[in-house]
FIDO-308533 format. One line per field, with one value per residue (C-alpha): x, y, z; residue in one letter; chain; residue number from 1. Coordinates in steps of 0.5 Angstrom, whole numbers. Layout:
REM FIDO-308533
X: [X_...]
Y: [Y_...]
Z: [Z_...]
resn: [A_...]
chain: [A_...]
resi: [NUM_...]
//
This chain:
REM FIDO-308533
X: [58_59_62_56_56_62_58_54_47_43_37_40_46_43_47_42_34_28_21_15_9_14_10_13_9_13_7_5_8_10_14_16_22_25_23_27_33_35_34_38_44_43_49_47_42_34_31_23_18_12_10_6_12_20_22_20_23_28_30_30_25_23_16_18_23_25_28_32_40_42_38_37_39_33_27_20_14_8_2_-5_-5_-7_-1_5_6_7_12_15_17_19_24_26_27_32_37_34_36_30_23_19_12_9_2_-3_-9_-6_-7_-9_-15_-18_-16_-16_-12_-8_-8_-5_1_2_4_9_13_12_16_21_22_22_27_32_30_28_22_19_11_7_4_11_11_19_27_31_38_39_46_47_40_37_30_25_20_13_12_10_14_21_17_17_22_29_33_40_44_46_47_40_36_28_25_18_12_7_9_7_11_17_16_14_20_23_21_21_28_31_27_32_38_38_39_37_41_36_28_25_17_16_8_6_13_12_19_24_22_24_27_32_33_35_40_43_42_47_52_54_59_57_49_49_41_35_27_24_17_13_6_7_13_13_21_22_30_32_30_35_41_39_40_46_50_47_50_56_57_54_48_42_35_30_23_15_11_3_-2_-3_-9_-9_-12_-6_-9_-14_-8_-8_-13_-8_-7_0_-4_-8_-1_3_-1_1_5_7_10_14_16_19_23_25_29_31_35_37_31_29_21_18_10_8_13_15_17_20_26_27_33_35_39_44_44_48_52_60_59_55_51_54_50_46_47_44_45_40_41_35_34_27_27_20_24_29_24_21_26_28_22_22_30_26_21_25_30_36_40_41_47_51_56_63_65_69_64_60_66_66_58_59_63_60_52_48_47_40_42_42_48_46_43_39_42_38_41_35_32_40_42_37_42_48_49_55_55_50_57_61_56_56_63_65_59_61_68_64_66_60_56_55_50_47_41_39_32_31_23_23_28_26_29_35_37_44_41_47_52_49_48_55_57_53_58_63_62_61_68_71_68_67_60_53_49_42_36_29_25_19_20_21_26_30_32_34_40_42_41_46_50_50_46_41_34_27_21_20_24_22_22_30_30_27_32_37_34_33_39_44_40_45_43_47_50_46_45_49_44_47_45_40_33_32_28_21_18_12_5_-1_-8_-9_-5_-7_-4_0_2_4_9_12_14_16_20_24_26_30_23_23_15_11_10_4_1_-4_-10_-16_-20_-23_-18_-12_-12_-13_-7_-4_-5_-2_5_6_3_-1_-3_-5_-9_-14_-15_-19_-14_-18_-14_-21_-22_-15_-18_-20_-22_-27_-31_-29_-25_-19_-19_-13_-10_-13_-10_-14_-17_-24_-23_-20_-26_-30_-26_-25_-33_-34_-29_-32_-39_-35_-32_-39_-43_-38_-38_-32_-29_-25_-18_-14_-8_-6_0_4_1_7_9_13_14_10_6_9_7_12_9_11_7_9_8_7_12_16_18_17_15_17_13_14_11_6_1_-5_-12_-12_-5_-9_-13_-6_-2_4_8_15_15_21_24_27_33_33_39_39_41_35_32_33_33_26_23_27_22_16_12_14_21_22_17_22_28_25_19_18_23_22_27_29_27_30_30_36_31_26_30_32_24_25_31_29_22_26_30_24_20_26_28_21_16_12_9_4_3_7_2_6_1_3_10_11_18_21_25_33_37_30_28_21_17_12_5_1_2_-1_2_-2_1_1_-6_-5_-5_-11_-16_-19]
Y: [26_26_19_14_8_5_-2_-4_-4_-8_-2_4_2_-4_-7_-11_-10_-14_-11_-15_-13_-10_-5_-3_3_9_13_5_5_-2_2_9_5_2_9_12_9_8_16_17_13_7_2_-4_-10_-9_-15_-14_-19_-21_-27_-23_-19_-22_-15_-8_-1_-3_-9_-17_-19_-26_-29_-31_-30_-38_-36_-30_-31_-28_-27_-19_-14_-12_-14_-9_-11_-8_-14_-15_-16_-23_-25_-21_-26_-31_-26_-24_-31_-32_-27_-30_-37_-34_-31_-24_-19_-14_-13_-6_-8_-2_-6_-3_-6_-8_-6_1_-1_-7_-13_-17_-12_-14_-21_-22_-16_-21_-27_-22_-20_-28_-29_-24_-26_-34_-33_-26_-22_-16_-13_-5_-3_-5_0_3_9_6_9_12_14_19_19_12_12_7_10_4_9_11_18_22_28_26_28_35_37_35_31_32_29_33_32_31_25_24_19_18_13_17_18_25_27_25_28_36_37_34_39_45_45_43_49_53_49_44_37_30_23_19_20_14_13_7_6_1_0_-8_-11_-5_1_8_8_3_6_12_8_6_13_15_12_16_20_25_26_32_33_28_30_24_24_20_18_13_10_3_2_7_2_4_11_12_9_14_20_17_16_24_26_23_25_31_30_34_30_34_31_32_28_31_28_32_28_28_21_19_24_18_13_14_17_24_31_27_23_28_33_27_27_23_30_32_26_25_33_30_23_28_33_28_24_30_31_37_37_41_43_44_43_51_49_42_45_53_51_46_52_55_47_46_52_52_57_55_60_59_61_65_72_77_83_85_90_94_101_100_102_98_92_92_93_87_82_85_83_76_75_76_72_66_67_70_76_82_85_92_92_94_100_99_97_103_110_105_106_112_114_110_112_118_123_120_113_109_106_100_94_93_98_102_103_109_111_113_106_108_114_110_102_102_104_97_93_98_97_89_89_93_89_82_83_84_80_80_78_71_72_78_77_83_86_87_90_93_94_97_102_105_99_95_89_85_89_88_81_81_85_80_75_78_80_72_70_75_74_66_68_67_73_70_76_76_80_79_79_73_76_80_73_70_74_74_66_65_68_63_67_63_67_67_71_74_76_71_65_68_69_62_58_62_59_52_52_55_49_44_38_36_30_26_27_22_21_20_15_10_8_2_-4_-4_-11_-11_-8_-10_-6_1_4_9_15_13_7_12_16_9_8_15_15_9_12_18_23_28_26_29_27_23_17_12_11_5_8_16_14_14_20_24_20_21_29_28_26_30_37_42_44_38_36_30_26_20_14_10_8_9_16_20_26_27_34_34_30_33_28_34_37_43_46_43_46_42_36_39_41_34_30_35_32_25_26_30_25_18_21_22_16_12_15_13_6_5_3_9_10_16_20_25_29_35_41_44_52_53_58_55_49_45_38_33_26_21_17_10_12_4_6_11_9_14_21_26_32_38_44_49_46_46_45_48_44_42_49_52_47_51_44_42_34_31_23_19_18_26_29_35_39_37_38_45_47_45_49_55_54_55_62_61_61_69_66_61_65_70_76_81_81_74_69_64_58_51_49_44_40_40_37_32_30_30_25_21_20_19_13_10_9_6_1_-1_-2_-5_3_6_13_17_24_27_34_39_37_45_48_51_58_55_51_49_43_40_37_30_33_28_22_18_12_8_0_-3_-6_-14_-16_-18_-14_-9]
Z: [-39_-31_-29_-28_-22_-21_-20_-24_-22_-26_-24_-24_-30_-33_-39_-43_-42_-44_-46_-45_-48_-54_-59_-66_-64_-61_-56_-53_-46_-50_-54_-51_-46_-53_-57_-51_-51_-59_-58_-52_-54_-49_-52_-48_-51_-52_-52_-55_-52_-58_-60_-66_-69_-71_-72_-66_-68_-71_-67_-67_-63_-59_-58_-51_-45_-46_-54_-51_-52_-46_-39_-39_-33_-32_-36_-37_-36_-39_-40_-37_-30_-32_-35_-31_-25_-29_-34_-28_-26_-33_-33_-25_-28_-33_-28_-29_-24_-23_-27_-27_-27_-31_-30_-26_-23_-16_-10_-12_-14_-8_-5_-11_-14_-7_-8_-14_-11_-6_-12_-14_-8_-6_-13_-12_-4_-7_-13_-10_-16_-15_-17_-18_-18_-19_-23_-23_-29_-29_-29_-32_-33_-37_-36_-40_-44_-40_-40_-38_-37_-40_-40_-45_-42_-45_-52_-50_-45_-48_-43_-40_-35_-29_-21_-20_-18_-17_-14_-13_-11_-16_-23_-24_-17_-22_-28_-27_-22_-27_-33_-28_-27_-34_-35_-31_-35_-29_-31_-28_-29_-25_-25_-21_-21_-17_-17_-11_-7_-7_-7_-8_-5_-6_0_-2_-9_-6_-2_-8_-13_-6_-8_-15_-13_-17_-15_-11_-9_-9_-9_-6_-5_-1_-1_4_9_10_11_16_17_10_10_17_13_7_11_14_7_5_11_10_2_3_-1_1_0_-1_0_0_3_2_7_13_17_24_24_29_33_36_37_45_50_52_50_47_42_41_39_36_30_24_20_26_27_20_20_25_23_17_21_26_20_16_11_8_8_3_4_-4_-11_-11_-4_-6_-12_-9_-6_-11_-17_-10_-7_-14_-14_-14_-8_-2_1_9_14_9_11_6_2_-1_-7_-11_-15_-10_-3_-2_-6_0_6_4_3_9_12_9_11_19_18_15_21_17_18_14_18_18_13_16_16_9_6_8_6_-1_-2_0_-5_-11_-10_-11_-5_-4_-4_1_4_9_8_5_0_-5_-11_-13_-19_-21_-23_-30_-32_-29_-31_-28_-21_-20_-21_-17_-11_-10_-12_-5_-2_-4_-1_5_11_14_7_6_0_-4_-7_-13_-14_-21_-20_-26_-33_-39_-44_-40_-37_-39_-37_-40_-36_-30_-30_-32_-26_-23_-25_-25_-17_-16_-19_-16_-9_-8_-6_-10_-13_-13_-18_-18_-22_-25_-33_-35_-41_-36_-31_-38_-38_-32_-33_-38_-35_-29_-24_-20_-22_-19_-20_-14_-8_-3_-7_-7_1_2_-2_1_8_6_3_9_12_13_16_24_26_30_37_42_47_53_58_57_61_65_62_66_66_61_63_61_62_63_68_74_75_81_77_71_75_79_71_70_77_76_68_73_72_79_81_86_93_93_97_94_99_99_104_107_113_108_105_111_115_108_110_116_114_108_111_108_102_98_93_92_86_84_82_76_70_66_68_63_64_71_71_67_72_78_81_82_88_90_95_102_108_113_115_114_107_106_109_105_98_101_101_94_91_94_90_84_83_86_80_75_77_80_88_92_90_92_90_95_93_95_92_89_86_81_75_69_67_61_58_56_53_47_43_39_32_29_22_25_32_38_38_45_44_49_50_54_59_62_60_54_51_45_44_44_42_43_42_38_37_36_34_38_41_44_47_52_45_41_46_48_40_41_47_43_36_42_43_50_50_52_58_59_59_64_62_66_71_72_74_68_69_69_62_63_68_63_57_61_62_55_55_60_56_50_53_57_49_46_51_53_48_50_52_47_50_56_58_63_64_67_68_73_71_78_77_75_78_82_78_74_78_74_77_73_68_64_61_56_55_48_46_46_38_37_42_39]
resn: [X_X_X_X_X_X_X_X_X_X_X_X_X_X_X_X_X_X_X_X_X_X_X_X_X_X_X_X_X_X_X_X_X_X_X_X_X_X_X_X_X_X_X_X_X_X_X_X_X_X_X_X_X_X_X_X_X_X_X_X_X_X_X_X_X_X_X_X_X_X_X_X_X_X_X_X_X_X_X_X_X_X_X_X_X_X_X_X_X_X_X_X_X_X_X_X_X_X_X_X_X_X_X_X_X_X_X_X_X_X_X_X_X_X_X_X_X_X_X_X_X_X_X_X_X_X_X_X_X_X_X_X_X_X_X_X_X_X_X_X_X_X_X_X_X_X_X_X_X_X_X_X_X_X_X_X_X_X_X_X_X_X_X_X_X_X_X_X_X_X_X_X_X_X_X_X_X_X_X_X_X_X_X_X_X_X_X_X_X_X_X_X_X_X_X_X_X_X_X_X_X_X_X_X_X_X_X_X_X_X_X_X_X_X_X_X_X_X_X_X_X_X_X_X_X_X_X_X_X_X_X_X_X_X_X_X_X_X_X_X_X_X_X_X_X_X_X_X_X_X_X_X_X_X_X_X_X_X_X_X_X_X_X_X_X_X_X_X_X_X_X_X_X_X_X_X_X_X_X_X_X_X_X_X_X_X_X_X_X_X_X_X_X_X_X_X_X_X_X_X_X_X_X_X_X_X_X_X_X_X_X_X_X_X_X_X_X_X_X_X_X_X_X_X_X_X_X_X_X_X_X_X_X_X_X_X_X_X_X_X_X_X_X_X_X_X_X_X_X_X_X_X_X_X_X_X_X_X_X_X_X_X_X_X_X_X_X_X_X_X_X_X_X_X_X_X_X_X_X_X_X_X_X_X_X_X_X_X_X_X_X_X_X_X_X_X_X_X_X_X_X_X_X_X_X_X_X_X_X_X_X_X_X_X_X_X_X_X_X_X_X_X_X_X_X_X_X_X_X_X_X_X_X_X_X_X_X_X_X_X_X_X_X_X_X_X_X_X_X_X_X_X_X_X_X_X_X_X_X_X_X_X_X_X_X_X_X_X_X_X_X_X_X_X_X_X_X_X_X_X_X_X_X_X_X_X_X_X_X_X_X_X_X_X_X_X_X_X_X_X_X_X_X_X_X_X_X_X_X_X_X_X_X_X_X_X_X_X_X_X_X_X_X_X_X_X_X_X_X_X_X_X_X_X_X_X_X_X_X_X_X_X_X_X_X_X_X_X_X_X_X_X_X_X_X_X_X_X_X_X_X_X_X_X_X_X_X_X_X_X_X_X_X_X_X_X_X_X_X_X_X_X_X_X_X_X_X_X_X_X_X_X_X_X_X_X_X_X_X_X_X_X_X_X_X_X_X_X_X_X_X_X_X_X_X_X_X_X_X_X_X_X_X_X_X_X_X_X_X_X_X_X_X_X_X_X_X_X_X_X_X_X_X_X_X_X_X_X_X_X_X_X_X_X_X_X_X_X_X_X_X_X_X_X_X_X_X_X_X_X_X_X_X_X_X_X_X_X_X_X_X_X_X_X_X_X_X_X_X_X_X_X_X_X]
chain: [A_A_A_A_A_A_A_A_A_A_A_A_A_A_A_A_A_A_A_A_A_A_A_A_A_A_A_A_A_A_A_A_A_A_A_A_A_A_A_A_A_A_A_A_A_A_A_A_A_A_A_A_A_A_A_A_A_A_A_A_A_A_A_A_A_A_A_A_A_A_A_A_A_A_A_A_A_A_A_A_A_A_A_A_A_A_A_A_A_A_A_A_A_A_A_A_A_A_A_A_A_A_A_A_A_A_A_A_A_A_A_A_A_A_A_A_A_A_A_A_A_A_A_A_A_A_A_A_A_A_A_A_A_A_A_A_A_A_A_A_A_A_A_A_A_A_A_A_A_A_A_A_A_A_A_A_A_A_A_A_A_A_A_A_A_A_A_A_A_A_A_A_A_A_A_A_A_A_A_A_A_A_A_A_A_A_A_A_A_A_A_A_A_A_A_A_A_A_A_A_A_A_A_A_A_A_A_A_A_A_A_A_A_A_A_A_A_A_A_A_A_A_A_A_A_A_A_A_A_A_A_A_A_A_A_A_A_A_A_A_A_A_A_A_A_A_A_A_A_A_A_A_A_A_A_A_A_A_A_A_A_A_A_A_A_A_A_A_A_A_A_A_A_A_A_A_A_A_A_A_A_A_A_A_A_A_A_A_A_A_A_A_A_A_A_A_A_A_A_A_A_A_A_A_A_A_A_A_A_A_A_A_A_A_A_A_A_A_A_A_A_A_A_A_A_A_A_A_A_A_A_A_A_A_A_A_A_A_A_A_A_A_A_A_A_A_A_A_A_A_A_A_A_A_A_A_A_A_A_A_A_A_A_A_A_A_A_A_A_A_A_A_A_A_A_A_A_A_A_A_A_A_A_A_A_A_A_A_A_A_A_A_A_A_A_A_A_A_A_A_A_A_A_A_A_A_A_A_A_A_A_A_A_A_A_A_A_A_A_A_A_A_A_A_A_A_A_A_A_A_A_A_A_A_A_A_A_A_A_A_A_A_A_A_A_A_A_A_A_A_A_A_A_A_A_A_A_A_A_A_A_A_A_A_A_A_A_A_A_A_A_A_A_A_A_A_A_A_A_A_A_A_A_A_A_A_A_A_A_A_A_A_A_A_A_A_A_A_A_A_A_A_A_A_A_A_A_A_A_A_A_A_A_A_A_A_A_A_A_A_A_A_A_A_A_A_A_A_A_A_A_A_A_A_A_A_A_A_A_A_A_A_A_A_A_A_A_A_A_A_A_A_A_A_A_A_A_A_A_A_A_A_A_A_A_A_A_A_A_A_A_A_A_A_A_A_A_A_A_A_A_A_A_A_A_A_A_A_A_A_A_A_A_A_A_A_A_A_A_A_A_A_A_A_A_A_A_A_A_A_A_A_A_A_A_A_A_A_A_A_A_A_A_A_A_A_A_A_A_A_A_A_A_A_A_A_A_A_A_A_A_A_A_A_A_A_A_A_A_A_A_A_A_A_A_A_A_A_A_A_A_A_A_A_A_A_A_A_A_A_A_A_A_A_A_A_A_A_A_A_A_A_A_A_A_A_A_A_A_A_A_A_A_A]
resi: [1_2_3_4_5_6_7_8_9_10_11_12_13_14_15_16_17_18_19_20_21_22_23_24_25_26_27_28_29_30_31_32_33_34_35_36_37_38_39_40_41_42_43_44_45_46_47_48_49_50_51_52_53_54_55_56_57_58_59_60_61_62_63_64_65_66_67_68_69_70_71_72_73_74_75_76_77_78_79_80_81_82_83_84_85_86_87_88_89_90_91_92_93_94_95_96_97_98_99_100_101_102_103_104_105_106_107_108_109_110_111_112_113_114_115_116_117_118_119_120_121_122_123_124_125_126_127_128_129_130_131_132_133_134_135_136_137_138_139_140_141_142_143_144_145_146_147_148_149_150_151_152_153_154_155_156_157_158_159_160_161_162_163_164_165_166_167_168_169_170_171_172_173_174_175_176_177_178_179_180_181_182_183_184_185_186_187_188_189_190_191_192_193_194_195_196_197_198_199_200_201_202_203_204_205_206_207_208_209_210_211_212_213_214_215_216_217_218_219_220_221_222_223_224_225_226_227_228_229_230_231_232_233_234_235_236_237_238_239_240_241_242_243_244_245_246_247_248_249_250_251_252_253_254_255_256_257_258_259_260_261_262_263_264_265_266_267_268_269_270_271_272_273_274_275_276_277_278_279_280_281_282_283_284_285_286_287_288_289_290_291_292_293_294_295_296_297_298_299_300_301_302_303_304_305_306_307_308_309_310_311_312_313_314_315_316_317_318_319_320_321_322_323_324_325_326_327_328_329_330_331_332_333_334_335_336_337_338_339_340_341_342_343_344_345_346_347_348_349_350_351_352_353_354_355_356_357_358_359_360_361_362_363_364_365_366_367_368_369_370_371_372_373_374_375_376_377_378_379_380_381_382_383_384_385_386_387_388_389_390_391_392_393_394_395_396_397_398_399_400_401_402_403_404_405_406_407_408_409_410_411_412_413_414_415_416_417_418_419_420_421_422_423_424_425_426_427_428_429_430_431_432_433_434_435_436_437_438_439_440_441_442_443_444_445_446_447_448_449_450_451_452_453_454_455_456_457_458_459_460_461_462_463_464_465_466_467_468_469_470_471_472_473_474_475_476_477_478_479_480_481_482_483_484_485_486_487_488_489_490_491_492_493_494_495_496_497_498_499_500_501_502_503_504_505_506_507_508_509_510_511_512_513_514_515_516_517_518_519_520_521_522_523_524_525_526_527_528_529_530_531_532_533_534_535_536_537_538_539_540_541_542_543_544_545_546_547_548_549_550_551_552_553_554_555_556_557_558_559_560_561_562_563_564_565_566_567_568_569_570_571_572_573_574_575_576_577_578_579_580_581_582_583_584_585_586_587_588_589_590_591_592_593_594_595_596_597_598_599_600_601_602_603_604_605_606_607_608_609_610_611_612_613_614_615_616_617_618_619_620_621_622_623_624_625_626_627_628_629_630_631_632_633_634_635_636_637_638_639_640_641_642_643_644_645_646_647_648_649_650_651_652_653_654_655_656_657_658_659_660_661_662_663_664_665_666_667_668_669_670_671_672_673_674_675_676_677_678_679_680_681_682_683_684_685_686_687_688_689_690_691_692_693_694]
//
């Protein structure tokens, strides 16, 4: 058995655990948790709560909590709704530590179910227990046998201990990755289904399931954030004991979308804005539960895969294309071998064989097994090799499959490098996975895991330098007030005056020459091109009167006084969006990306949690379509990406120290060719609505 908590934890490791609610019948939720751990070997004290029975499964029971002979670590409650608040405070009254309400009824299902929730947090915050749920499925460690758990499905798929642990806010989100890897011989110490998150959450059970020593990676699984604090501190302590966290997160709406009148609010949606915490804190997010446990088996392997450089070995030509092709798609290389490696293949293959990489062993494998073991030896001592992945696809009579999975062994001892089979006969991987080879069923589940698992999380950016704090806004605010905020956070702005009057704008021309362009100013109007209110490239007084007149009709017809933006009109390589947007749970978001009008048709844009330094940054504008353009296309010269990732920085450092901004919409930021700078044509800086204004 792996060493448990060193600490003991009455959650995690409890000591003793009472049962309220307790049933003499094993299949009642009353009576799984009891059921569970007298199988699984729990060896600390059960406690059945029942005034009806003296005796439960076995044990003594009580009739209530008051008769106990000892306050329980950790007390189960599985009473009606009606009667668990005050079953909750019996168990505080008594010194209990923490409770799992498995009772439903509570805010999942209205506001009355949320008002009784609300009791429970009161008892908890009032007497310091700590309480899970309600409508928890329960915990379980498998490690000691302390299952306070109700699923049905530890009847079925035989637990094991392992290097694994499950923490989820749905109770099915936590049993079927658990069954799915016990089916590959992976065994889980920990499984967490907390329910509705009153008091302890899942993010704060993460925390204390990072301090085993012995877990190496957690699938959590996310219905909701609340505690975006805890969930940073977590990412911190994976990074620092090298736990890989693994989460799914579902829910992929765009109702954040509406949180501000910009093409900032629009990009910045809700997902987008949760991938991007995720990766800003070292979390892997996953986008389906085959997504969620690919990676898990080379997570676990005594070999890491390195940066996840690829030999792909098959007896099919067509095999080796496609993984090929999947490693392209999935970033991931499949490099030349050295010239060593090539005379050795040379050497061992068929003269119609192929000895580049991927490498296809042909048809003669079926009338020479051992060659396969000769080849991914001479592969696996590769210097250019950090993974190679074999290709089963077909393996009837003729095949010595046990020779190959045990030159597959042998060639990963040999070389301190993981081998990794897919094939689609379920008989066939079995072989291979007895004998300690990780096994898929088709080559891009392999390619896939690969990639997921070379992705290690970085050190957190240092973002250097700080914004200014600004004194608080209030109101929307105009395009000239909007690039005075932007200015005084270090952000280059377009020359620009501010004009009340026909003859403002016109001695505005004079001063700052032609071309110019003329733009109504009217913090009511975010899109003012939509209604006519942007004239461009005015050369000579006569264009501009004819604007002044244009415009002055444009913002009379909307019911709004003459205000005027006059700004140099200035060239430069290509039109860029840069913004950021205050999400309520997870803080601020810069979104960067290709501009223009149709930023939100193309949304060519990457979104990225505050802080964000230049590095993060430019791996960002790297991850857009646009980035050859950037670089220079076509005989262009570059242009200057690092004035654009400092816009981004300086956004960043403006949202984190005033927050009193909502949105910053700064469309289109114009890139100039290198070292020539970018240039804030036109912004948009949305204040947070007053509490309690709608």
């Amino acid at each position: 058995m792996l060493q448990v908590l060193a600490d003991h934890d009455p959650v995690l490791n409890p000591r003793s655990v009472a049962i309220l609610g307790a049933s003499d019948d094993p299949d009642k939720v009353g009576g799984r948790a009891i059921r569970y751990m007298l199988e699984f070997g729990f060896d600390g004290t059960i406690f059945p709560v029942n005034p009806k029975r003296s005796q439960i499964q076995g044990l003594s029971a009580y009739a209530s909590v008051a008769d106990l002979p000892a306050a329980p670590d950790l007390g189960v409650v599985c009473l009606p709704a009606k009667l668990a608040a005050r079953a909750v405070a019996e168990l505080a009254e008594i010194g209990t530590a923490a409770a799992i309400v498995m009772t439903s009824g509570y805010a999942e299902t209205g506001e009355a179910g949320a008002s009784a929730q609300k009791e429970l947090t009161r008892i908890a915050a009032a007497t310091g227990m700590r309480i899970i749920g309600p409508n928890a499925q329960g915990i379980a460690n498998f490690a000691t046998g302390a299952v306070a758990n109700f699923s049905t499905m530890f009847t079925s798929v035989a637990p094991q201990d392992g290097p694994v642990a499950v923490i989820s806010q749905s109770g099915a989100a936590s049993v079927m990755p658990f069954a799915l890897l016990r089916e590959t011989g992976i065994g889980v110490r920990y499984l967490m289904a907390t329910g509705n998150d009153a008091d302890l959450s899942a993010p704060e059970l993460l925390t204390r399931v990072l301090e085993d020593d012995e877990i190496r990676v957690v699938l959590l699984y996310l219905e909701a954030i609340r505690d975006r604090e805890t969930l940073i501190r977590a990412g911190g302590m994976a990074r620092e004991r090298g736990v890989t966290l693994r989460v799914l997160k579902p829910g992929t709406s765009a109702k954040g979308a509406a949180a501000a009148a910009s093409h900032t609010g629009a990009l910045a949606t809700e997902d987008r804005s949760v991938s991007a915490f995720f990766d800003r804190h070292g979390y892997q997010r996953a986008t389906s539960l085959r997504d969620w446990l690919r990676p898990v088996p080379l997570l676990l392997g005594a070999r890491g895969v390195g940066r996840g450089r690829i030999a792909a070995l098959s007896h099919s030509g067509a095999v080796g294309v496609m993984i090929a092709d999947h490693a392209a798609a999935a970033g991931l290389e499949l490099p030349d071998f050295a010239e060593e490696t090539r005379r050795a293949l040379h050497d061992i293959l068929p003269s119609f064989g192929t000895v580049g990489n991927p490498v296809d062993l042909t048809a003669g494998l079926l009338g020479d097994n051992a060659m396969f073991g000769r080849a991914l030896t001479a592969i696996a001592a590769d210097p250019n090799i950090d993974v190679l992945q074999v290709s089963i696809p077909v393996a009837g009579d003729g095949y010595d499959v046990p020779a190959l999975a045990e030159a597959s062994a042998a060639a990963a001892a040999a070389s301190g490098k993981p081998v990794v089979m897919a094939g689609p006969q379920a008989e066939v991987r079995a072989v291979f996975r007895a004998r300690g080879i990780p096994t898929y069923d088709e080559d891009l589940d392999v390619v896939r895991a690969i990639a997921a698992a070379a992705a290690r999380p970085e050190p957190l950016p240092i973002v250097a330098g700080t914004a200014p704090t600004l004194p608080p806004r209030s109101g929307p605010l105009d395009e000239a007030k909007s690039l005075s905020v932007l200015a005084a956070a270090g952000i280059r702005c377009v020359e620009h005056r501010v004009c009340v009057t026909p003859e403002q704008v016109l001695a505005a021309f004079d001063e700052i020459g032609g071309p110019v362009v003329l733009k109504g100013c009217a913090a009511e109007v975010a899109h003012k091109s939509d209604h006519g209110l942007v004239h461009l490239g005015l050369t000579d007084s006569d264009a501009v009167q004819a604007a002044v007149t244009a415009l002055g009709d444009g913002l009379t017809s909307l019911g709004l006084p003459f205000k005027a933006l006059v700004a140099r009109m200035e060239r430069g390589s290509r039109e860029l969006m840069v913004g950021a947007r205050r999400d309520p749970v997870l803080g601020p978001m810069v979104v960067v990306g290709d501009g223009g009008v149709f930023v939100e048709v193309l949304k060519d844009v990457a979104t990225l949690a505050a802080p964000v330094d230049a590095a993060a940054a430019r791996r960002a504008l790297q991850e857009l379509r646009i980035w050859p353009i950037l670089q220079g296309a076509r005989g262009a010269p570059p242009m200057d990406v690092v004035a654009v990732c400092q816009a981004v920085v300086g956004l960043s450092g403006l949202m984190e120290a005033n927050p009193w901004i909502e949105s910053v919409d700064v469309n289109p930021l114009l890139v100039k060719p290198e070292g020539q700078g970018a240039v804030a044509l036109d912004a948009l800086v949305v204040p947070a609505q007053p509490e309690g204004l709608a």
